[in-house]
N, C-alpha and C positions, 0 to 999 in steps of 0.2 A: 440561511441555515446557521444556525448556531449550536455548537456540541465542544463538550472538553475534549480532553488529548483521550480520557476512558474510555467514552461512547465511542471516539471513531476509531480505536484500536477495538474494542469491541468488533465495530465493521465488519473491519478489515480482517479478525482472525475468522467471521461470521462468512465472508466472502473464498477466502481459503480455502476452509473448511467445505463449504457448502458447494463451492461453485468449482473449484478447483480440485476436491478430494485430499486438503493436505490432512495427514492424520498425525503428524510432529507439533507437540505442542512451539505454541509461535508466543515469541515474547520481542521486546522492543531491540534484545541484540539481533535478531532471528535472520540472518545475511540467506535469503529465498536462492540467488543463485551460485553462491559461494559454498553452501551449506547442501546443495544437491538436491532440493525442495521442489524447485519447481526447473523445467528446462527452459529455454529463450522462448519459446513458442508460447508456454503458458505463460511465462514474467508478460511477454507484452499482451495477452490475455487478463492476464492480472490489472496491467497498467490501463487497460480501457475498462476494465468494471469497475474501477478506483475513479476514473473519471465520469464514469456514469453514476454509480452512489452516491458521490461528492458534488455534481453539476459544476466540475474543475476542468479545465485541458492543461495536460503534462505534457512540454514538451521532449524531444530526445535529448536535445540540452541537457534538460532538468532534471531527467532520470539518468545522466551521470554526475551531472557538475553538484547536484547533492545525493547523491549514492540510494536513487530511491530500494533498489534493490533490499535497502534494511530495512526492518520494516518499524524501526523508530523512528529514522530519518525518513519515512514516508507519513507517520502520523505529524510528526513537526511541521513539514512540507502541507500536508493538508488542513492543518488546524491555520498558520501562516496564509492559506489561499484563501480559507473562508472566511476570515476575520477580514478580509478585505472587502466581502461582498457585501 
């Protein structure tokens, strides 16, 4: 798979929006659970349709130790997985 930082922020507000009902616009500061967006239940909702869109696994690790919660630090994190693939 190969996509810029656009396409998979793209995604991912595509994922939100769609799959989750966020109606906040979402940009690269956009902190899901600090910001009151989504609660714990949808964040790791979130975190398994990120990993299914992407064909990535995130671990619990990963979604602190780089703060996926943000959702710039989540396209970096995903652009970093799949460039590997």
């Amino acid at each position: 798979m190969n996509m810029d930082r656009v396409e998979i922020m793209r995604k991912i507000e595509e994922l939100l929006k769609k799959e989750l009902n966020v109606i906040t616009s979402i940009n690269d500061k956009t902190a899901l659970l600090q910001d009151n967006i989504l609660d714990s239940l949808d964040f790791m909702n979130y975190v398994t349709m990120v990993e299914s869109s992407f064909s990535i696994s995130i671990s619990n690790e990963d979604i602190s130790d780089f703060k996926l919660g943000v959702v710039g630090n989540m396209v970096t994190y995903i652009e970093q997985r799949i460039k590997k693939c």
